[in-house]
Structure formats: structure tokens, C-alpha cells
Residue frames relative to the residue before (quaternion, step in Angstrom):
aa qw qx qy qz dx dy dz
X 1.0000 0.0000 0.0000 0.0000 0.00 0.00 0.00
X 0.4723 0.7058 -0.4124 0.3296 3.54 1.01 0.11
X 0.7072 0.0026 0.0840 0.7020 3.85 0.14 0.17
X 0.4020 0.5736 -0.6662 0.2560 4.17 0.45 0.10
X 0.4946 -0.6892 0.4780 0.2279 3.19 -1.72 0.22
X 0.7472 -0.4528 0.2260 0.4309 3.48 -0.70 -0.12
X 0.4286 0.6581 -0.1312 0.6050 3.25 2.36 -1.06
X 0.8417 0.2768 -0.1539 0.4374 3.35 0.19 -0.97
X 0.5795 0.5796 -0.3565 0.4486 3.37 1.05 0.51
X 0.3223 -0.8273 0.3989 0.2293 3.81 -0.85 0.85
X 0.8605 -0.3044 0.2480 0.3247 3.30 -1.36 0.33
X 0.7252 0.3145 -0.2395 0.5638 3.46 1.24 -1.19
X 0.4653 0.7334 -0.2686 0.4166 3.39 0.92 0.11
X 0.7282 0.3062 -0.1560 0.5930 3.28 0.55 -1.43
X 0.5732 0.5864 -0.3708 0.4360 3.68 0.90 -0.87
X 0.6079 0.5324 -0.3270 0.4900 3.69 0.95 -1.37
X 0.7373 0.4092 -0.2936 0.4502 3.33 0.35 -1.08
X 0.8852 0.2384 -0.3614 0.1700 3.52 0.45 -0.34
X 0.2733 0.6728 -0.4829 0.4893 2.88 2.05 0.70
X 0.5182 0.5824 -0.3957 0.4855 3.96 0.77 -0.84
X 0.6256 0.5252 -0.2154 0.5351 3.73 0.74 -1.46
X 0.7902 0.3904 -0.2354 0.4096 3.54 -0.15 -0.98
X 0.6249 0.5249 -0.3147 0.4847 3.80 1.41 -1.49
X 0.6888 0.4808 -0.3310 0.4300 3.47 1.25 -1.06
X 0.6390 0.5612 -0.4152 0.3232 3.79 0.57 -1.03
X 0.5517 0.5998 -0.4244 0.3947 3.49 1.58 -1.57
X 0.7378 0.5207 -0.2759 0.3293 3.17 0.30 -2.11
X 0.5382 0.5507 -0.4052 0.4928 3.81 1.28 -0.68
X 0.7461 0.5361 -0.2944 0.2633 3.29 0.21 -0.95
X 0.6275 0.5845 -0.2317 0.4593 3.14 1.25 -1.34
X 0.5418 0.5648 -0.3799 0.4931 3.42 0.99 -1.48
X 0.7047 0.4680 -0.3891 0.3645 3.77 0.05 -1.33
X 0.6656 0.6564 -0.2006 0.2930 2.97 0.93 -1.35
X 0.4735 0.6100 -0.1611 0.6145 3.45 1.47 -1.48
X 0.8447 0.2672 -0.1859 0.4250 3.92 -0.03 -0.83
X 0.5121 0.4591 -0.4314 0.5838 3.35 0.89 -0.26
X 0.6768 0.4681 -0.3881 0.4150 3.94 0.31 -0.71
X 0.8551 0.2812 -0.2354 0.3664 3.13 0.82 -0.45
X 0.4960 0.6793 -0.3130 0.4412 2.60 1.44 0.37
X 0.6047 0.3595 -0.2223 0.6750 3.39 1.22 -0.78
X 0.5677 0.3293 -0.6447 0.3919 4.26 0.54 0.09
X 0.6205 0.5069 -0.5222 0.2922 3.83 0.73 -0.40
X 0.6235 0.6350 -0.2698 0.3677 2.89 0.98 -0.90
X 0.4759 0.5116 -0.3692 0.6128 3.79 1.27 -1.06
X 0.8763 0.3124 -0.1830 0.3180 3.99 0.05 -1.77
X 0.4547 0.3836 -0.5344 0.6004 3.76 1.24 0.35
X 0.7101 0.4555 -0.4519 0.2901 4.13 -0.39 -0.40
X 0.4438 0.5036 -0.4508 0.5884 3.80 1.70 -0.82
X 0.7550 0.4678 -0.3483 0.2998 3.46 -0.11 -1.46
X 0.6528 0.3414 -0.3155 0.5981 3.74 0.88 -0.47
X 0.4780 0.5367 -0.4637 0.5180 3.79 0.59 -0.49
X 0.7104 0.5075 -0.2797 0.3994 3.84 0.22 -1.37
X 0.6507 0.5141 -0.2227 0.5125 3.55 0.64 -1.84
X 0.6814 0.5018 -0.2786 0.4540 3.72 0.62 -1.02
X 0.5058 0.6521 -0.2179 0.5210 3.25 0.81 -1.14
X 0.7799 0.4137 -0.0319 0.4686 3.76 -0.23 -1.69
X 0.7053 0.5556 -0.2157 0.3838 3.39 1.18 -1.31
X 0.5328 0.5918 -0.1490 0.5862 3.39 2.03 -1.38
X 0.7066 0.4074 -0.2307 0.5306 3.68 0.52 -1.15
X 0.7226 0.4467 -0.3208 0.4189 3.70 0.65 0.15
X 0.3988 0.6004 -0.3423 0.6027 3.12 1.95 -1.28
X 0.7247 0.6237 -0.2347 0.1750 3.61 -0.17 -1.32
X 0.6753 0.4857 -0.1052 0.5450 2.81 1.29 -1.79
X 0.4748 0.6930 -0.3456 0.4181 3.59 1.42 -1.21
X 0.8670 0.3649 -0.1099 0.3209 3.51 0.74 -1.66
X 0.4035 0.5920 -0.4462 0.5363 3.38 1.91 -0.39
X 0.8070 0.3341 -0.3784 0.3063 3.51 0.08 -1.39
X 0.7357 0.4115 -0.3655 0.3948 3.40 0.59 -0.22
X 0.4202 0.4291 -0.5058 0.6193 3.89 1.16 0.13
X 0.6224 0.4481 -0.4693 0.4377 4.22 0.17 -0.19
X 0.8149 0.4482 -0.1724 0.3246 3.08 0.47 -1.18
X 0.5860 0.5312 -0.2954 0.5359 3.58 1.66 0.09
X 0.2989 0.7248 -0.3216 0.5310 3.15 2.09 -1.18
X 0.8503 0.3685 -0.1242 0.3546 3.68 -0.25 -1.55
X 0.6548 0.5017 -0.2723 0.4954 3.20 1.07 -1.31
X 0.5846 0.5280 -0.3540 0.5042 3.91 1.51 -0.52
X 0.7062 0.3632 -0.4123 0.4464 3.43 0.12 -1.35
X 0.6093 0.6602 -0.3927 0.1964 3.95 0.93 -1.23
X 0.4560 0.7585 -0.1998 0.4205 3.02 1.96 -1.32
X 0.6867 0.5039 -0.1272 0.5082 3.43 0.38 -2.25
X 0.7675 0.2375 -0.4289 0.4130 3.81 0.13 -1.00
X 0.5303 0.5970 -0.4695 0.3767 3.98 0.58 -0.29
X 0.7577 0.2567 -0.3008 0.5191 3.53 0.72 -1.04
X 0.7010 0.3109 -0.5188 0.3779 3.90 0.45 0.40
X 0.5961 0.4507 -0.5875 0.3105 3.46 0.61 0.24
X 0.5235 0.5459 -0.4260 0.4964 4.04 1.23 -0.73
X 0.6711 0.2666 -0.4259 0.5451 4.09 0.51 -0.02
X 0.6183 0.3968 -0.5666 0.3731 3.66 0.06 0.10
X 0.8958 0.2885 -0.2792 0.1908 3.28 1.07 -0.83
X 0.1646 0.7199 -0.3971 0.5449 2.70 1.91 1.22
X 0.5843 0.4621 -0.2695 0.6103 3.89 0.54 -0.80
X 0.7425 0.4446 -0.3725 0.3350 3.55 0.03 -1.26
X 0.7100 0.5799 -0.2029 0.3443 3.12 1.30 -1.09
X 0.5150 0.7166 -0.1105 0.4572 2.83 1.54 -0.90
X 0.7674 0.4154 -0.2002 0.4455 3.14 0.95 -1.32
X 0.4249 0.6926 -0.3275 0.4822 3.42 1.93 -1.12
X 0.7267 0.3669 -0.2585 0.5200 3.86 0.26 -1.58
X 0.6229 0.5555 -0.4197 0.3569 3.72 0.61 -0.48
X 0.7252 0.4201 -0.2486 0.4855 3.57 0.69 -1.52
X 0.5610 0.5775 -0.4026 0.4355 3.94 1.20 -0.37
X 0.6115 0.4080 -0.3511 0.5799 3.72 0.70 -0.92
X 0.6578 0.4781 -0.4392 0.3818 3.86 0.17 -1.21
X 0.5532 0.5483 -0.4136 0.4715 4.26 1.06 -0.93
X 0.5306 0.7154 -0.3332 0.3093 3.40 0.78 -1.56
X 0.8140 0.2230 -0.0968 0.5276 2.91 0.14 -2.19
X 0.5331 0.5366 -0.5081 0.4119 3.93 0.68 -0.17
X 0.7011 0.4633 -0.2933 0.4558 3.52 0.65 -0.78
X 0.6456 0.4519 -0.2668 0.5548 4.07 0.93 -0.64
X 0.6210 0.5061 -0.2978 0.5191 3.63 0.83 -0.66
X 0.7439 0.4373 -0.2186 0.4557 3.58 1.08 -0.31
X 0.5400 0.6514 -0.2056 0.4918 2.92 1.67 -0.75
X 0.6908 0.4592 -0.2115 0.5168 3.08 1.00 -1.49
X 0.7345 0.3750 -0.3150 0.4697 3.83 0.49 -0.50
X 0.3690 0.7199 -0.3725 0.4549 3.51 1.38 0.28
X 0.7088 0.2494 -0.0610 0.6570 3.41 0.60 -2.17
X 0.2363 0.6565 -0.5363 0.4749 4.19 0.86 0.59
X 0.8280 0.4257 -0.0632 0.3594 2.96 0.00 -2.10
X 0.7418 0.3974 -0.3036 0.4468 3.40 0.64 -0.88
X 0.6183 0.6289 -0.2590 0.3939 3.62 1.46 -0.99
X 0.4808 0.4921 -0.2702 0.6736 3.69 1.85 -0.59
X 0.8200 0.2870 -0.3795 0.3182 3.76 0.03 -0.75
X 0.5995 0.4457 -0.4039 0.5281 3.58 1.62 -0.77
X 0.5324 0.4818 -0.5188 0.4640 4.29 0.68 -0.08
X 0.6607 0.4945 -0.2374 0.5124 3.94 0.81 -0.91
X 0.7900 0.3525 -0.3022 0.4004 3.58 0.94 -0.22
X 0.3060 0.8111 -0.2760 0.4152 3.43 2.34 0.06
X 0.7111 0.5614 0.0204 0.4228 2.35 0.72 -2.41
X 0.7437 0.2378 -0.3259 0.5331 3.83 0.71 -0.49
X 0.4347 0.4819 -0.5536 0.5218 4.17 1.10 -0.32
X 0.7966 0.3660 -0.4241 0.2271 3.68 -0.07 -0.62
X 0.5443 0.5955 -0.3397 0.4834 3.12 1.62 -1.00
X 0.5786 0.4126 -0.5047 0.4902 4.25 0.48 -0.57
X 0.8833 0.2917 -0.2588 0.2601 3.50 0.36 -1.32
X 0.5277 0.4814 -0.5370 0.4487 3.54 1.14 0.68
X 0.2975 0.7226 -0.3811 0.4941 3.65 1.57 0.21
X 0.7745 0.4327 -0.0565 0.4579 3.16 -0.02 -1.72
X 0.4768 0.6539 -0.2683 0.5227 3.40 1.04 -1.31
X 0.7724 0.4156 -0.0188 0.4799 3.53 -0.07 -1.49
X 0.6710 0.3555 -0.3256 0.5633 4.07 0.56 -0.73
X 0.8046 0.2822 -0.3266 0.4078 3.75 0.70 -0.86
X 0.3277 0.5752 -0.6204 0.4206 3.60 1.38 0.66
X 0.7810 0.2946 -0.2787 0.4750 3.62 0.37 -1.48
X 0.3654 0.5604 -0.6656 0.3307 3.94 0.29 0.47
X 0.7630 0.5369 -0.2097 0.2925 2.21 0.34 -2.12
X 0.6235 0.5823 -0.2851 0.4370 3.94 0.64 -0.83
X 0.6577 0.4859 -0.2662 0.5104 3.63 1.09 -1.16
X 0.7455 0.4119 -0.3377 0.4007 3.63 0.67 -0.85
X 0.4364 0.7246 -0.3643 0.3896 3.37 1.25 -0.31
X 0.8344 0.2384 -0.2038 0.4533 2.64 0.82 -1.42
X 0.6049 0.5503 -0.4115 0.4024 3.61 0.76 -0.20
X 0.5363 0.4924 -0.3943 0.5607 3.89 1.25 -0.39
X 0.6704 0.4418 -0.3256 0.4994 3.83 0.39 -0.86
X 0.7416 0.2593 -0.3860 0.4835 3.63 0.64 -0.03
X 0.5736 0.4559 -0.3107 0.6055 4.09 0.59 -0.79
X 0.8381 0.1350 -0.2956 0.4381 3.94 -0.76 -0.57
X 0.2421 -0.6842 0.6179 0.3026 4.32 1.18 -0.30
X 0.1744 0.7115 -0.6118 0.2985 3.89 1.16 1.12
X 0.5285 -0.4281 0.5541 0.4800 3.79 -1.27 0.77
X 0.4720 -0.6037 0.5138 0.3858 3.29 -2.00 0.17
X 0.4438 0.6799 -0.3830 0.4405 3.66 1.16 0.67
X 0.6272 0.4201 -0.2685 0.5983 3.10 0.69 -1.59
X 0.5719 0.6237 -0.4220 0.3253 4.60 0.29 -0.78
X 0.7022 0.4590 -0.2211 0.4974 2.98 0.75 -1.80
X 0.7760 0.2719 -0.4249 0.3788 3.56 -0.09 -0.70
X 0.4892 0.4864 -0.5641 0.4537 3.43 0.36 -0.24
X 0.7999 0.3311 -0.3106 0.3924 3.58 -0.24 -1.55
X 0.5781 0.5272 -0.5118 0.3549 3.90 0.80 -0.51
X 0.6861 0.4850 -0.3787 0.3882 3.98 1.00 -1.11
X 0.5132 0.6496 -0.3743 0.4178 3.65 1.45 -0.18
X 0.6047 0.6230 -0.1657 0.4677 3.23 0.98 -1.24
X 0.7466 0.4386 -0.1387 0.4806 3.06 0.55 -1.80
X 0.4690 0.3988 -0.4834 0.6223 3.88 1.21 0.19
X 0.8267 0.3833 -0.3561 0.2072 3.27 -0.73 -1.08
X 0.5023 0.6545 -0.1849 0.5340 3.35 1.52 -0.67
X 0.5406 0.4017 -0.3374 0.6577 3.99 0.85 -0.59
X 0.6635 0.6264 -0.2940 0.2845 3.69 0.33 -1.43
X 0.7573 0.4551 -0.0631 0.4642 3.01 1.19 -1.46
X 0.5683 0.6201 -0.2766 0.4648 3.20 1.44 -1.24
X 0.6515 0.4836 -0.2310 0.5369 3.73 0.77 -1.49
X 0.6426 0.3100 -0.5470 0.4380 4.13 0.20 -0.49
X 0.7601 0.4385 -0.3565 0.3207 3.99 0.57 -1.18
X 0.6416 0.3626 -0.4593 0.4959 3.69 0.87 0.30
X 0.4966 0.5239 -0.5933 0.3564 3.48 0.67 0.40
């Protein structure tokens, strides 16, 4: 078999050899076969394993973004209740300075119809001093005329010298009178 030829070889030979050929191609095959299987299970069990990590990686990412969309959530609403309680208590205040001015003007508005009243009763008490003393005014015009004439006849006084006498009469009784109606 050393340099023989393909010719010079026998039957159990070529047969040996190509069972040898065939035992080897199988055993080749299988071998491939064997590594490719395990290859692709790594290949199947690295892609879970990144599938997984990926997976796990997302569900953390996720959670990452809820808590912090919560946590702005809060920091918002936390925001909102600060500025509506500072406007309620703005309003409240408001309303406080409001009902004070409304007392104010409830309290001047009364006041004023107060000195009203008294300004009608002291105009309403004018009004009748003047009415006695344009009265009075008027009776000691016509006294004053009657005694004239009754002094100008009884004393035969000038009608000059009458009047003044009767006028200083008058002019008492008239103070007299004047002083009870301004009491």
C-alpha cells in the first residue's frame, strides 16, 4: 500500500477505505452537528439572557420613570396647594378689610343720618323761634301803635315824646319775651 495505485488495490481494501470514509464523514457530521447544537443552545441561552437583562433593564427604566413622573406629580399638586391656600388667604384677608370698611361706612352712614336728624330738628326748631319772634315782632309793632295812641290822648304827650317812652316799654317787654322763647 505504499505508493500502490488505485488499480492495484483490492476489493476489501477500497471497501475498508470507504467504510473508513463514510464512518469518518458520519462521525464528521455528527461532530458538526453536536457543535452547531450547541452552539445555537448558547446562542438560544445568551438571547434569553439578553432578552431577560433587557426585559429587567425596561422594568427598572420604567419604574425609574413612574417614580419620578410621581414625584413631580407631588412636587405639582404640592406647588398648587401652596398657591391655593396663599389665595384663600388672600381672599380671607380681603374679605376681613372688606367687612371693616363696610362697618366704617355702616357706622358713618348712621352717623350721618344721626347729625341729619338733629340738623332737621334744630332747622324745625329755628323755624318756629322765628315764627314766635316774627309774631312778637308784629304784636309789639301793634302795641306799640295802640300805646301811642292811648299816651297821645291821656298824657296830651307830643306824638314823639309817646313813642319813645312807649318804644322803651316795648323794648322791655320784647327782651322779656324774646329771652323766655330762646330758652
Amino acid at each position: 500500500m505504499d505508493g500502490a495505485t488505485l488499480a492495484e488495490l483490492g476489493a476489501g481494501e477500497i471497501i475498508a477505505a470507504l467504510i473508513g470514509i463514510l464512518v469518518g464523514g458520519v462521525i464528521g457530521v455528527l461532530a458538526v452537528r453536536l457543535l452547531i447544537g450547541q452552539t445555537i443552545g448558547q446562542a438560544r441561552a445568551e438571547a434569553e439572557a439578553i432578552k431577560e437583562a433587557a426585559r429587567r433593564e425596561g422594568e427598572a427604566e420604567s419604574e425609574k420613570i413612574r417614580l419620578e413622573a410621581e414625584r413631580k406629580a407631588l412636587e405639582r399638586q404640592q406647588a398648587l396647594d401652596a398657591e391655593i391656600a396663599e389665595a384663600r388667604a388672600e381672599l380671607k384677608e380681603s374679605e376681613r378689610r372688606l367687612a371693616k370698611r363696610e362697618d366704617l361706612f355702616d357706622r358713618k352712614e348712621e352717623t350721618l343720618a344721626l347729625k341729619e336728624q338733629q340738623v332737621t330738628r334744630e332747622a324745625e326748631a329755628l323755624r318756629e323761634r322765628e315764627s314766635k319772634v316774627s309774631a312778637l315782632e308784629k304784636k309789639a309793632e301793634e302795641l306799640v301803635r295802640q300805646q301811642t295812641a292811648k299816651l297821645e290822648q291821656v298824657s296830651g304827650l307830643s306824638p314823639d315824646q309817646a313813642k319813645e317812652l312807649l318804644l322803651a316799654r316795648v323794648e322791655e317787654d320784647c327782651r322779656h319775651d324774646v329771652a323766655k322763647v330762646v330758652r
